[in-house]
C-alpha positions, 0 to 999 in steps of 0.5 A: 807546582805553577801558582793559579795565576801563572796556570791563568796567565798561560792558559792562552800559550797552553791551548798553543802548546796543547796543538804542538805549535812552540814558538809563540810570541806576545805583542802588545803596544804602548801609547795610543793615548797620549797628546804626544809621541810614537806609539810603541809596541813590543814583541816577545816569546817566552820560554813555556811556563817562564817564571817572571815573578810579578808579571802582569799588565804593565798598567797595574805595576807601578813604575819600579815593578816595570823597570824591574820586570823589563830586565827579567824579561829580556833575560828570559825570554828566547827572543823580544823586540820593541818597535814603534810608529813615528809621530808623523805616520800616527797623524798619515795613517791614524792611530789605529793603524799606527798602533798595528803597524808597531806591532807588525815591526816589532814581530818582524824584528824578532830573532825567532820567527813565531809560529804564532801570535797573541796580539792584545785587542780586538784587531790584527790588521797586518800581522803576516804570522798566524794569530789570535787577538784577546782582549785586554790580554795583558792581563791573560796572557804571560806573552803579551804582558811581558810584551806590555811591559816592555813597550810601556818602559820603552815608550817612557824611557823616550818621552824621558829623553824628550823632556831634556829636548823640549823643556816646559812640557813636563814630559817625564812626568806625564809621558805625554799622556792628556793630564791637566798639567800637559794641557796647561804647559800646551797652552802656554807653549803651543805645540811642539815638534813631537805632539800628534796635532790631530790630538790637539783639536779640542785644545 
């Protein structure tokens, strides 16, 4: 018998499964916040009722839980994606628009087309499948927190490897999130060829 949180976290995909519609995918993003990088968002169907011990909203695991729980779930699932809008389209189009067209690539690039789509928030601008938005959905539906958790381990993994690129900005710890560390080294340093100067107004 399913755990009360796991009947909680598929109640979205039952009612789906209730109207016979099976494949269906979680997008969620990672990264509207942060002075500097891509927003990045990940698609993912998985098998109904998957068992993902742990799985939740990325923002409440802790950093060893999420790279844990990002190997399961590629291994898990029928199909995932990760995407991501660059820097340059973030600061062209805004980050509300960024952030749904990371999602709508990372749907695109699924190896399964999903018959239907639970997008975290409140919006769906461009998503082409059929689908419904939850907010904060990551923590309500199995789908999209598998897809926040894959999107949030991508994005830190990259704002990682840019540590090494632009040193001084401490960007494995932060992530490029607006701490008071990465205000300091910003005005120390400046801006560097990753940071999204629409953030930086108030610099």
């Amino acid at each position: 018998m399913k755990s009360e949180q796991k009947k909680d976290l598929w109640k979205y995909e039952a009612d789906c499964f209730a109207k016979g519609v099976h494949w269906i995918c979680g997008a969620d993003e990672a990264g509207a916040g942060p002075l500097a990088g891509p927003v990045y968002a990940a698609a993912v169907i998985l098998p109904p009722y998957a068992e993902i011990p742990g799985l939740d909203d990325s923002k409440k695991l802790s950093e060893k839980k999420r790279e844990q729980l990002y190997d399961l779930i590629c291994q898990t699932a029928v199909a995932w994606a990760v995407a991501r809008a660059e820097v340059e389209e973030i600061e062209s189009i805004n980050i509300l628009n960024a952030r749904m067209l990371a999602m709508h690539r990372a749907i695109e690039n699924l190896s399964v087309l999903p018959e239907f789509a639970l997008i975290d928030g409140n919006r769906s601008t461009g998503i082409a499948c059929p689908n419904r938005t939850i907010i904060k959905g990551d923590g309500e539906s199995a789908s999209i927190a598998a897809a926040s958790v894959l999107a949030k381990v991508s994005r830190d993994r990259y704002m990682i490897e840019m540590d090494a690129v632009y040193p001084g900005y401490l960007f494995a710890k932060h992530k490029g999130y607006p701490t008071k560390a990465h205000y300091e080294r910003l005005r120390q340093l400046g801006p560097c060829p990753i940071h999204r100067r629409s953030f930086l107004r108030n610099l």
